[in-house]
Kinemage of the C-alpha trace (Angstrom):
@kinemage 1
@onewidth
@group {chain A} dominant
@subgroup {mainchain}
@vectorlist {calphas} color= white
{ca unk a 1} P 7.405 -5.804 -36.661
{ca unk a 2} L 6.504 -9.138 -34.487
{ca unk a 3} L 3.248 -10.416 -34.070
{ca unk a 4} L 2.044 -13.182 -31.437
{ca unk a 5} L 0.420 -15.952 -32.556
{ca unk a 6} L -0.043 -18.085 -29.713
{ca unk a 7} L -1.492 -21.912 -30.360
{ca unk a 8} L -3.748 -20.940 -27.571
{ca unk a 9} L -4.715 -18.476 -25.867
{ca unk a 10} L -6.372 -19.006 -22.260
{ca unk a 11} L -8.802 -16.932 -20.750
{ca unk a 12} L -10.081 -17.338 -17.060
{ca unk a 13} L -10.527 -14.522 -14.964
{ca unk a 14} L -12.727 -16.317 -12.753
{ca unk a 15} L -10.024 -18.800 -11.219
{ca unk a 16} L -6.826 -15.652 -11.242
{ca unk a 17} L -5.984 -16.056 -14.852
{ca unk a 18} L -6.720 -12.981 -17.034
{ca unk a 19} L -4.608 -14.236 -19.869
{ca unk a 20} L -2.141 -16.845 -21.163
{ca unk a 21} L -0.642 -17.329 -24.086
{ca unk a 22} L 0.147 -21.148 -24.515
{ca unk a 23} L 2.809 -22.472 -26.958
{ca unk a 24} L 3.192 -26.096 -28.056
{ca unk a 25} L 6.087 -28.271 -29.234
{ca unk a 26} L 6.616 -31.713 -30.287
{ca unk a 27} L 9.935 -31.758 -29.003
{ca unk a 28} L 10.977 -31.416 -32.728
{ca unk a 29} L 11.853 -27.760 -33.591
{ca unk a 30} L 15.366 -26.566 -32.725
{ca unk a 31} L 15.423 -24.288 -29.629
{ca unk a 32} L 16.770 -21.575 -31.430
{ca unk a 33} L 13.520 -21.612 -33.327
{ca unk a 34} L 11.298 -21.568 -30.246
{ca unk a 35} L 12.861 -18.769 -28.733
{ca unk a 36} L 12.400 -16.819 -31.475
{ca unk a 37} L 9.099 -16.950 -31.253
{ca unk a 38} L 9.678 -15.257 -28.137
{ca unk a 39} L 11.031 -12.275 -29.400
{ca unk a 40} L 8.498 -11.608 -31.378
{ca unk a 41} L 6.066 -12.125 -28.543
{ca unk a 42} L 8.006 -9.179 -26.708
{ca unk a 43} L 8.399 -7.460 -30.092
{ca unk a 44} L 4.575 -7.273 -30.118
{ca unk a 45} L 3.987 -6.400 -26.531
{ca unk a 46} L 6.079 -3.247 -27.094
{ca unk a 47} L 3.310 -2.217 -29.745
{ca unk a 48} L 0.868 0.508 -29.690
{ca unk a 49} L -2.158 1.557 -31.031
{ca unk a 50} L -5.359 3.652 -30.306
{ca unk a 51} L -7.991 1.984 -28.376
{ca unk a 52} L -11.740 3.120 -28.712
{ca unk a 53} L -11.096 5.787 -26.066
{ca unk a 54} L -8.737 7.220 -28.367
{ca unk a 55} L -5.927 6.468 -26.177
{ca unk a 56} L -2.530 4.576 -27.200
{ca unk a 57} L -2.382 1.639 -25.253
{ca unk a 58} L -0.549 -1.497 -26.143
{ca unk a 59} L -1.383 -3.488 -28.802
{ca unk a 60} L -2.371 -6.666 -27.063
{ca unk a 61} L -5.005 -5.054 -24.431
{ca unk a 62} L -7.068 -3.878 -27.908
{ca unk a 63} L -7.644 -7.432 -28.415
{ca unk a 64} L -7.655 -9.300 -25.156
{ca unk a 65} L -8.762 -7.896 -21.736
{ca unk a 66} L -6.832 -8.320 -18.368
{ca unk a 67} L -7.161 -6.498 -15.265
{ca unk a 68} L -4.030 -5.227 -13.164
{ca unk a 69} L -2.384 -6.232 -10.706
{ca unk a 70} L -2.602 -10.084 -12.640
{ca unk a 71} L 1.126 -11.266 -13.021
{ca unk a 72} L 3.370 -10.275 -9.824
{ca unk a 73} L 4.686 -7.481 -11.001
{ca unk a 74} L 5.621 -8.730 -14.587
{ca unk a 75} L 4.462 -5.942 -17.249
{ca unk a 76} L 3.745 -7.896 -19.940
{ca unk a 77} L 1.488 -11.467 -20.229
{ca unk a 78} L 2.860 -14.734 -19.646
{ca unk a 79} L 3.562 -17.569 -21.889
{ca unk a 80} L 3.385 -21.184 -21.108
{ca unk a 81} L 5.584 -23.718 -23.327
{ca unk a 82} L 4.395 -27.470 -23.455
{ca unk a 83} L 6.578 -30.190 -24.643
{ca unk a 84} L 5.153 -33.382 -25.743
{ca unk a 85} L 8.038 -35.421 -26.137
{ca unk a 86} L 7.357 -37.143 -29.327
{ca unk a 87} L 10.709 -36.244 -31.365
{ca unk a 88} L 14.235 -37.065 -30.314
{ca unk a 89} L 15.111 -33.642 -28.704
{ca unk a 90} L 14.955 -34.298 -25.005
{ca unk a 91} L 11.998 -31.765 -23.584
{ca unk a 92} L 13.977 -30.505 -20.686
{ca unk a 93} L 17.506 -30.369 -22.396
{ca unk a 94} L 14.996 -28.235 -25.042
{ca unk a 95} L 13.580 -26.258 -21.708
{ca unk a 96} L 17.360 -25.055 -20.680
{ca unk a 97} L 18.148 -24.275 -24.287
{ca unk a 98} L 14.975 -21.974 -24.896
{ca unk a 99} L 15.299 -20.449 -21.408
{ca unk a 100} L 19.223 -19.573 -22.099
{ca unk a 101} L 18.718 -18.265 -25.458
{ca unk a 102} L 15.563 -15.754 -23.758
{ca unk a 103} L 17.374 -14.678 -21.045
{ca unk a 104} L 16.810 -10.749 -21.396
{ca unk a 105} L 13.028 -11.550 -21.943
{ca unk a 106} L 12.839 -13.061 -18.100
{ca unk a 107} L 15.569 -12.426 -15.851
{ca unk a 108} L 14.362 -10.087 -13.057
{ca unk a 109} L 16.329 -8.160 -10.924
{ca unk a 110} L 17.218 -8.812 -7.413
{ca unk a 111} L 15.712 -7.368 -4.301
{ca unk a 112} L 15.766 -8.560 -1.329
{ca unk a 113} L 14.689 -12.112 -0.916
{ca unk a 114} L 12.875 -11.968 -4.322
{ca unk a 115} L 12.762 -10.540 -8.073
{ca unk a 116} L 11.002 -8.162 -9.160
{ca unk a 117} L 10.170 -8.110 -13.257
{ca unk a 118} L 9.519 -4.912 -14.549
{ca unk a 119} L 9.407 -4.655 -18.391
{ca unk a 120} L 9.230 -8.432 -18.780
{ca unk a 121} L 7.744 -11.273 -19.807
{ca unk a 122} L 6.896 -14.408 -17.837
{ca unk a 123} L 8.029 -17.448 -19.190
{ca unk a 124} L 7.035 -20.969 -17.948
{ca unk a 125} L 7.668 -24.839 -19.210
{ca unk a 126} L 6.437 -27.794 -18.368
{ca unk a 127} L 5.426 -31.165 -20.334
{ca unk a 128} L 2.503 -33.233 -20.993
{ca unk a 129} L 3.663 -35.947 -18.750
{ca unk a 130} L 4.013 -33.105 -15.787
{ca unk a 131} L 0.502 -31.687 -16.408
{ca unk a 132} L -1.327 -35.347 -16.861
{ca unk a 133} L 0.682 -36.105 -13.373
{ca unk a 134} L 0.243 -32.944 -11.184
{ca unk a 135} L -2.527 -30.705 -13.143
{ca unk a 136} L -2.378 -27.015 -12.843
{ca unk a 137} L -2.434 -27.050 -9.122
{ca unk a 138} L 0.676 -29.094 -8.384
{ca unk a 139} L 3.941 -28.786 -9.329
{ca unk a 140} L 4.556 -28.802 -12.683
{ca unk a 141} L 5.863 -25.736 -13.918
{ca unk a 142} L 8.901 -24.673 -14.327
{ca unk a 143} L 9.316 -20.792 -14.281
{ca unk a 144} L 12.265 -19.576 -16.042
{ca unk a 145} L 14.768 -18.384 -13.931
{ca unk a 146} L 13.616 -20.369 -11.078
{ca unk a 147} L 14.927 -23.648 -9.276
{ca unk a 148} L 12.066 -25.584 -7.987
{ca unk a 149} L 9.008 -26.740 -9.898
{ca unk a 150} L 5.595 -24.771 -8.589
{ca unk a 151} L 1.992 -24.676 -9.471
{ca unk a 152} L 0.733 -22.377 -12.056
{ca unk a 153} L -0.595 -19.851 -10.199
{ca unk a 154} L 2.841 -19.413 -8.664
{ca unk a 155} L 5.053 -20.149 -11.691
{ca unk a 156} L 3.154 -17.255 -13.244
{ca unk a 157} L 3.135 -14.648 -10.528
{ca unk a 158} L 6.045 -13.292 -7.575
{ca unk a 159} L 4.790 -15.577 -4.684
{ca unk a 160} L 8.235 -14.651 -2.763
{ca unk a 161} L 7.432 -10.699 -3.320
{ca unk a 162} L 4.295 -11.336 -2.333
{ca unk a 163} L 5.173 -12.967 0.739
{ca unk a 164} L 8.130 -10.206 1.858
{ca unk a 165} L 5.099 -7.829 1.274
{ca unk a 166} L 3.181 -9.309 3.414
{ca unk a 167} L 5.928 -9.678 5.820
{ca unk a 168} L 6.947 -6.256 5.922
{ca unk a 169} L 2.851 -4.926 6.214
{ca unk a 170} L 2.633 -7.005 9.097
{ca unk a 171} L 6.162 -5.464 10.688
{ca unk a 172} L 5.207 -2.180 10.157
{ca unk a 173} L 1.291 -3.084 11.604
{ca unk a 174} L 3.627 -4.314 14.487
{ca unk a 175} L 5.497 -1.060 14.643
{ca unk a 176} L 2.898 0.706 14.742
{ca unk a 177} L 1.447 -1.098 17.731
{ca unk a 178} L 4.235 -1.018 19.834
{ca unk a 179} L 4.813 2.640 19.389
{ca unk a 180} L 1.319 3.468 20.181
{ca unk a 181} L 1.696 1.558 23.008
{ca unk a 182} L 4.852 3.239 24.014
{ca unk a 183} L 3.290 6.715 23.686
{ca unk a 184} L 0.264 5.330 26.109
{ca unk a 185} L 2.967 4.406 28.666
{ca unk a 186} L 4.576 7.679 27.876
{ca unk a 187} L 1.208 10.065 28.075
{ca unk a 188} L 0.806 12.142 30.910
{ca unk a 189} L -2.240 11.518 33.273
{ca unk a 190} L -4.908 14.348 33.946
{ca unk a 191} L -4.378 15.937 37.247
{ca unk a 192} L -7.782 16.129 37.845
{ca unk a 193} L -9.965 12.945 37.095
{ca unk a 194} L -6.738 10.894 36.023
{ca unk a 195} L -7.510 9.954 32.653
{ca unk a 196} L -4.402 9.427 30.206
{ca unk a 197} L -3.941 12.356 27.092
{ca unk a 198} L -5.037 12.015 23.964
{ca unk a 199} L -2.265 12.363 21.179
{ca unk a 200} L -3.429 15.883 20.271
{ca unk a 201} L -3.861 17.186 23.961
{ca unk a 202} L -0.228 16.048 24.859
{ca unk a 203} L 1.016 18.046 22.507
{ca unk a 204} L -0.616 21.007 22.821
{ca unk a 205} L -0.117 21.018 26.705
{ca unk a 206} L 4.013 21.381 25.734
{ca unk a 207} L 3.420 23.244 22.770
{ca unk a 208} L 4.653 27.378 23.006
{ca unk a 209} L 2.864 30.172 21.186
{ca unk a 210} L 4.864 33.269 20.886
{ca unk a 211} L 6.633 32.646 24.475
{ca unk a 212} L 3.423 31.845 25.208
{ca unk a 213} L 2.615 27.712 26.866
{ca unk a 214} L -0.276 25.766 27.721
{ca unk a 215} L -2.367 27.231 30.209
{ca unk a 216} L -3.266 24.275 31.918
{ca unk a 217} L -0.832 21.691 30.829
{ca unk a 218} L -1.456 19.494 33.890
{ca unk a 219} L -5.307 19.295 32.744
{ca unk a 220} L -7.028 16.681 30.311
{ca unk a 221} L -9.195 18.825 27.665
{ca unk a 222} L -12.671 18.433 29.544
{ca unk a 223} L -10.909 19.229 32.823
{ca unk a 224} L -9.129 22.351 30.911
{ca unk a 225} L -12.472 23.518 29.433
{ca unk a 226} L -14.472 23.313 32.889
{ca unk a 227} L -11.269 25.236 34.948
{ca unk a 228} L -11.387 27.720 32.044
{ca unk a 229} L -15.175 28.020 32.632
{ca unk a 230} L -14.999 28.193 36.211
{ca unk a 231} L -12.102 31.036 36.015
{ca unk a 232} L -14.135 33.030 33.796
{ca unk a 233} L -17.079 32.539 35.990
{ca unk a 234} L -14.669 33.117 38.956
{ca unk a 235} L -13.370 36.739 37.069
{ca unk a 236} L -16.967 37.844 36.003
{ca unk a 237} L -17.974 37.644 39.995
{ca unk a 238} L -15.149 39.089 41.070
{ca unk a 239} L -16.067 42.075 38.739
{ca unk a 240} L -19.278 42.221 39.701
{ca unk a 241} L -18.208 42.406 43.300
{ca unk a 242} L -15.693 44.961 41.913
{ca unk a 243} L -18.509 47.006 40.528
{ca unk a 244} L -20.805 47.421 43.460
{ca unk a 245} L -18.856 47.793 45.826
{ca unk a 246} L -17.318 51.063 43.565
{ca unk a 247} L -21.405 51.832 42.967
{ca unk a 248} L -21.589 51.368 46.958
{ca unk a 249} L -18.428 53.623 47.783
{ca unk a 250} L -20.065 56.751 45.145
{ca unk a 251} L -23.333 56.052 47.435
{ca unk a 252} L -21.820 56.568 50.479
{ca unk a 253} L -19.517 59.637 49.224
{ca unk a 254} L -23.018 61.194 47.889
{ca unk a 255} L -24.750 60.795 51.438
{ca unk a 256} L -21.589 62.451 53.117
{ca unk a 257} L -21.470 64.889 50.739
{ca unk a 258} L -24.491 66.087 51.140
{ca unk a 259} L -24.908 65.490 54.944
{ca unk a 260} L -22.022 68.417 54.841
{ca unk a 261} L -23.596 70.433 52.902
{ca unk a 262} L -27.094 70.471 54.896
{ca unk a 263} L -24.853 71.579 57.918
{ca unk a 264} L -23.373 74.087 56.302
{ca unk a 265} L -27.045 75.845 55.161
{ca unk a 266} L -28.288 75.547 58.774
């Protein structure tokens, strides 16, 4: 069924490695040997069981912990290969063997100006010489599928999907400031005290309602609620006027009336 038993396994959370499985060769076994050790490191990735929550997970996050996001976008751990070239097979001859015969283990697919990994498994070589000359911080890994040698941060991750990600944030930031600077050229101005719309006041001034517009669309909102409040003021004195002057008019046609009718009894 496969089972992964790596001759180490490296855990360091604190420095961006969760996990990594490390394999090591004397430069002895045939590369068809090594890379079969690699399919049954995917063999056991695709395994499930139940984890204490009852849930089927895979196999390997029962034993060994490792937060997400922590490869790129690669879906299952990675796996460094060190030669030590001790026996007659050359180690990087060995390293373009090994990555040819695990090709559907690594290749990514295309996008853009990077890969992207779904479904597999990072693969990265390198040699004894490499590490004792550059460490884990220079360039001495060699990520399968990859030209250039990069550090192992990088080798293990998508630094070039990482970086169009970045790019394209900081475009559409950009976008987003340019057209909110467009609409602030664009807003209208109050005609009252001057001061430029707000997004939601611009469009409700063009907005229609049953046939119905804006009833001040020339008006900021503060202006709009003071002219509504001065109308309204404006109508309830105009009522009031309305009203005594019809209480005035009954006095009047009460004193004639009855000015008439005193006549009329003398």
């Amino acid at each position: 069924m496969g089972s992964a038993w790596a001759d180490i396994v490296l855990i360091a959370p604190e420095v961006g490695l969760p996990l990594l499985f490390i394999e090591a060769d004397n430069c002895t076994e045939d590369a068809a040997k090594i890379a079969a050790k690699f399919d049954k490191y995917m063999r056991h990735f695709h395994r499930k069981a139940k984890d204490t929550d009852g849930q089927d997970k895979p196999m390997w996050r029962t034993r060994w912990s490792a937060l997400d996001p922590q490869w790129g976008d690669a879906t299952h751990p990675p796996v460094l290969l060190v030669f030590h070239q001790v026996g007659k097979r050359p180690a990087l001859n060995q390293m373009e063997k090994v990555a040819a015969l695990t090709r559907e283990h690594w290749q990514g697919q295309g996008a853009d100006s990077f890969h992207l990994y779904e479904g597999k498994m990072p693969i990265v070589a390198t040699t004894l010489e490499l590490l004792r000359e550059h460490g884990p911080a220079g360039p001495a890994f060699w990520r399968f599928g990859r030209e250039d040698r990069q550090n192992l941060f990088d080798a293990i991750g998508n630094p070039r999907r990482d970086a169009a990600l970045a790019r394209r944030a900081e475009e559409g930031r950009r976008r987003l400031v340019q057209e909110a600077a467009e609409r602030e050229a664009q807003s209208p101005v109050c005609g009252e005290c001057g001061q430029k719309f707000t997004d939601d006041r611009w469009k409700a001034s063009i907005a229609v309602d049953w046939g119905r517009g804006d009833s001040h669309p020339h008006l900021c909102d503060d202006c709009k609620t003071r002219a509504l409040e001065a109308e309204r003021q404006a109508e309830q004195a105009e009522r009031e006027r309305q009203e005594q002057e019809h209480q005035e008019e009954e006095t009047a046609q009460a004193s004639r009336a009855g000015g008439w009718l005193g006549r009329w009894r003398s």
